[in-house]
C-alpha positions as CSV (number, residue, x, y, z in Angstrom):
1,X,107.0,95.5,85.4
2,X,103.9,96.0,87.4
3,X,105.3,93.3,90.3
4,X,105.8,95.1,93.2
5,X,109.6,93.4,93.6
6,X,110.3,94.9,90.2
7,X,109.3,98.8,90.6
8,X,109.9,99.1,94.7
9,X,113.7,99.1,94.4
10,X,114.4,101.8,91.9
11,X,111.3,103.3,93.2
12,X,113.3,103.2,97.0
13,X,116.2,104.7,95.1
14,X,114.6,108.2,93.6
15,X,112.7,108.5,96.6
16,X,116.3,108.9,98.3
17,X,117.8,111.1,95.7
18,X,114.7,113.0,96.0
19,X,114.4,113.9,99.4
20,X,118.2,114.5,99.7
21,X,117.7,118.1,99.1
22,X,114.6,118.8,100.8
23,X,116.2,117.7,103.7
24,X,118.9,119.7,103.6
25,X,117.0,122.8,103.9
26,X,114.2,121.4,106.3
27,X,115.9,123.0,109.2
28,X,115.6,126.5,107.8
29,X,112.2,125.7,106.2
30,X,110.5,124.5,109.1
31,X,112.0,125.0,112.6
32,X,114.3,128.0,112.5
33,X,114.8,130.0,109.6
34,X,117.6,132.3,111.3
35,X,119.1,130.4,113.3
36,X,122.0,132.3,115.9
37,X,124.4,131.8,118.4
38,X,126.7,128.8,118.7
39,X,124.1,126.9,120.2
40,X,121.2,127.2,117.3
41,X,124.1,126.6,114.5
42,X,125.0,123.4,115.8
43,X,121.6,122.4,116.4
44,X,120.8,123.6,112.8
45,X,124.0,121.1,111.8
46,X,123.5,118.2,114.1
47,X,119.5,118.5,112.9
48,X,120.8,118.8,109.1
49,X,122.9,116.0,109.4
50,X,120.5,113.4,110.9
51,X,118.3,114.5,108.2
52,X,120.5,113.9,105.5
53,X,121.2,110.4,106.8
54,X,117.8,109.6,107.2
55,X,116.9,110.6,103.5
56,X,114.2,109.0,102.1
57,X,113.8,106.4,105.0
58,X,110.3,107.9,106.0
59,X,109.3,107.2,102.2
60,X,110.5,104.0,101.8
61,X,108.1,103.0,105.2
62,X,105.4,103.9,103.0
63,X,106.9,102.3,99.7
64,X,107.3,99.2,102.1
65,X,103.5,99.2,103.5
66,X,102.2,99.8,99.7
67,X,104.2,96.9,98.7
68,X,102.7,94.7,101.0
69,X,99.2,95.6,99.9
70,X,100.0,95.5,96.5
71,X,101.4,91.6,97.1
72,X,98.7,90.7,99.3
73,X,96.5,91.7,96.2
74,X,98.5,89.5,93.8
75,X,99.3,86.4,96.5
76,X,97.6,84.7,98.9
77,X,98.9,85.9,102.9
78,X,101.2,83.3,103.5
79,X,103.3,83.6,100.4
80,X,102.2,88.0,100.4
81,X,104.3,87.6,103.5
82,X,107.6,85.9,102.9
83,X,107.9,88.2,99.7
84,X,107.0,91.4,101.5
85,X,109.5,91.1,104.8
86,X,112.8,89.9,102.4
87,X,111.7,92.9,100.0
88,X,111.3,95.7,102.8
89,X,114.6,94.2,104.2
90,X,115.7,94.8,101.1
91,X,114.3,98.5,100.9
92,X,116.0,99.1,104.0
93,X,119.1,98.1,102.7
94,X,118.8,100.6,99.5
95,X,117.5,103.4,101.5
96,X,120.8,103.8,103.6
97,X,122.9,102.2,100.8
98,X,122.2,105.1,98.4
99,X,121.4,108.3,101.3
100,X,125.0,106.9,103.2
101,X,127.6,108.4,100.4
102,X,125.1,111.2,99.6
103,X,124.9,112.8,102.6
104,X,128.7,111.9,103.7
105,X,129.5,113.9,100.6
106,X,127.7,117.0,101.8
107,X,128.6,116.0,105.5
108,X,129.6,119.5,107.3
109,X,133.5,120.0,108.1
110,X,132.3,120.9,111.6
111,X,131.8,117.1,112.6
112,X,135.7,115.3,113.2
113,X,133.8,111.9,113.7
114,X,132.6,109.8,111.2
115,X,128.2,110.2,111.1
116,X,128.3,106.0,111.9
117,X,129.9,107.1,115.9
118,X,126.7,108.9,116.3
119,X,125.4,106.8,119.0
120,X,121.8,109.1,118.8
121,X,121.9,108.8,114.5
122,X,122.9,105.3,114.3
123,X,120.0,104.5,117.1
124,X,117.6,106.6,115.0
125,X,118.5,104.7,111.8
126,X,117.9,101.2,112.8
127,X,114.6,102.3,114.2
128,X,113.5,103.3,111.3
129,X,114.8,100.6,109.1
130,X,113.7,97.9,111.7
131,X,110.1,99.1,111.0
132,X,110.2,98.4,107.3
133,X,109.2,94.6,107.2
134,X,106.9,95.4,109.8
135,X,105.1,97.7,107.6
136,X,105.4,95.8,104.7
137,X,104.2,93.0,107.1
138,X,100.8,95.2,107.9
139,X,100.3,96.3,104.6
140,X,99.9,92.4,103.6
141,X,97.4,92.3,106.5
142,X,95.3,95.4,105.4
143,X,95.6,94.0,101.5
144,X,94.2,90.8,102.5
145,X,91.3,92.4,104.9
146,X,90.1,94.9,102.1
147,X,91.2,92.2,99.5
148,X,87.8,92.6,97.5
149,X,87.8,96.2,97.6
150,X,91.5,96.8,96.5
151,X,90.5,94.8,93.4
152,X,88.4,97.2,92.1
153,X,89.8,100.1,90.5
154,X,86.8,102.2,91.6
155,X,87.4,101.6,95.2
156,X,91.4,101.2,95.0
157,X,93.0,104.2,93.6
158,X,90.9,106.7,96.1
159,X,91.6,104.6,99.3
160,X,94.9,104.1,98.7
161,X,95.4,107.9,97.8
162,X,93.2,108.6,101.3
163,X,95.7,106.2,102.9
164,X,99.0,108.1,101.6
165,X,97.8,111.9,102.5
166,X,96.8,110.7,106.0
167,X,100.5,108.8,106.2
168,X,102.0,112.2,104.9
169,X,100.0,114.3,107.1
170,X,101.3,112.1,110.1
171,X,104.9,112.0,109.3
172,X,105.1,115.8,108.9
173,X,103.5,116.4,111.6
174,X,106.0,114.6,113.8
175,X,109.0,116.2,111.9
176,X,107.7,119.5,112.5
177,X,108.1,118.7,116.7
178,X,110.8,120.9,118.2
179,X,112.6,119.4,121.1
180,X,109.6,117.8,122.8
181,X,106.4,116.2,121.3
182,X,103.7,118.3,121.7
183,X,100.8,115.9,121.4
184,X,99.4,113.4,123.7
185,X,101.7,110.6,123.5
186,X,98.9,107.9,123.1
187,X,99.3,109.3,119.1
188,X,102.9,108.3,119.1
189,X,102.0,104.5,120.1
190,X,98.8,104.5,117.9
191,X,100.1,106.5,114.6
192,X,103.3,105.2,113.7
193,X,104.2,107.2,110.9
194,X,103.9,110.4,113.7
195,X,106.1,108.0,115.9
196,X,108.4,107.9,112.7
197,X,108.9,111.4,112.2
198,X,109.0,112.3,115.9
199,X,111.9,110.3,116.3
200,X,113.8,111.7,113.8
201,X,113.0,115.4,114.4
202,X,113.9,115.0,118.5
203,X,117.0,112.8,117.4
204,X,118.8,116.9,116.5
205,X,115.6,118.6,118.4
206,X,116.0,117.5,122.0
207,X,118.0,120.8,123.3
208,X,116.5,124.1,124.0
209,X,118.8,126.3,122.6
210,X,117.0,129.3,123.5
211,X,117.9,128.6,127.1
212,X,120.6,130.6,129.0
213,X,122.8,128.1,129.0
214,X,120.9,125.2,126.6
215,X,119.4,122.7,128.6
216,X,118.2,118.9,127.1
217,X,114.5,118.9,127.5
218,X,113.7,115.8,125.2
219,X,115.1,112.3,124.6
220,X,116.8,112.5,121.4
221,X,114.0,110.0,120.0
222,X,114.2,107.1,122.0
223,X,110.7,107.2,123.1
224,X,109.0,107.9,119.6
225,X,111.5,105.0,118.2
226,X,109.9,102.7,120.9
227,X,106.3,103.8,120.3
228,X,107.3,103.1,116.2
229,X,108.0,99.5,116.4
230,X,105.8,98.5,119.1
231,X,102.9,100.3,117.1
232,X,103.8,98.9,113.7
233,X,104.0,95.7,115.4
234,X,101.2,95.5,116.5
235,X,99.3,96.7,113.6
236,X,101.2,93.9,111.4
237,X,99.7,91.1,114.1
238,X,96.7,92.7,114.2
239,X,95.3,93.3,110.7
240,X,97.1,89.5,109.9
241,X,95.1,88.0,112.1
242,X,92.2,90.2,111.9
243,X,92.1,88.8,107.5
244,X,93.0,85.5,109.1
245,X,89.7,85.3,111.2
246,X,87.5,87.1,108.1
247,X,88.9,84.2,106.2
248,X,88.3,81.1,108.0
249,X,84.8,81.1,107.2
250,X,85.0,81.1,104.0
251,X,87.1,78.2,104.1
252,X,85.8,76.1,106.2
253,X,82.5,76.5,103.8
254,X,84.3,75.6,101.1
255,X,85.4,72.4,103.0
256,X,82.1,71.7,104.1
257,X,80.5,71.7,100.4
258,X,83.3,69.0,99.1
């Protein structure tokens, strides 16, 4: 039961029916809590909705990366990686399969076109679900770098827990952007999880509605999707390679002495 490919799945699913909710009210919560005018009520439904699509997709990047550290820890990298990338496909999968009926189901009678005609939701989605074997992909590379750390309980638990705050930290503070991100943008290409959330929020955010009449003053997430798969992308190459190099050494050593 402890195998990663045995708790990540069901794990993938709560985190969707978890988040459901929270994402429902993380317009009012977080951007505008009285939102007027026809202009602010359909940005609070067009945000609402992407939300709802997009439930527990954010999570299930992190269940992803932990995966992959967890298998590195269990496999050696070769074999960590062709079981993490065909399990975070699979994540990926679950994540929309189980958010998909959910949020149709509580889909507002104000949209007349399916969510899936969305051209700005369905480019957000794959974004974000392209980036799962990519994290699960780095996580194998970080696992195998601090290999002999993560197997002490001492060290593992804390770093791990260090790890998840920062992620959560990140991703909020990319959700919490309102139309435009209002960070230097080197973050979005060297943080993905802030690249993650920024793409979602500006995918409903990208409008000022407080304009007289609106006017679109972001890019409905196309730059923060970019900046999230080139950045995972290359953190996945990087720290493979990087526990590649730290352990050639150690083999050729054990080469030498046969």
């Amino acid at each position: 039961m402890t195998h990663p490919v045995v708790w990540s799945v069901p794990a993938m699913a709560l985190l969707v029916l978890v988040a459901m909710p929270s994402n429902g009210w993380f317009y009012g919560f977080w951007i505008n809590y009285d939102a007027q005018g026809d202009a602010q009520q359909y940005e609070l439904l067009r945000t609402t909705r992407i939300f709802r699509y997009t439930s527990g997709v954010l999570c299930g990047q992190a269940l992803a990366w932990l995966a992959g550290v967890a298998l590195a820890g269990r496999n050696a990298q070769a074999r960590a990686l062709a079981v993490a990338v065909p399990l975070a496909v699979l994540l990926a999968g679950v994540a929309v399969a189980v958010a998909y009926p959910l949020a149709r189901a509580l889909d507002s009678a104000f949209f007349t076109t399916p969510a899936l005609d969305d051209p700005i939701l369905v480019r957000v989605l794959l974004c974000e679900v392209a980036a799962y074997p990519l994290y699960a992909a780095a996580g194998v590379g970080l696992g195998a770098v601090l290999h002999r750390r993560l197997r002490r309980p001492a060290t593992r638990w804390p770093l791990v827990l260090l790890l998840l705050l920062g992620w959560c930290v990140a991703t909020l503070a990319g959700l919490v952007q309102d139309d435009r991100f209002h960070a230097p943008y080197a973050l979005l290409w060297t943080v993905p999880p802030m690249a993650a959330g920024t793409a979602i929020a500006l995918a409903g955010l990208s409008t000022d509605v407080w304009a007289v009449p609106p006017v679109t003053v972001g890019d409905w997430g196309r730059g923060a999707g970019i900046a999230l798969l080139v950045g995972s992308a290359a953190y996945a190459l990087g720290l493979n390679l990087l526990a590649r190099v730290r352990a050639a050494p150690v083999t050729h050593g054990q080469n030498g002495s046969r």
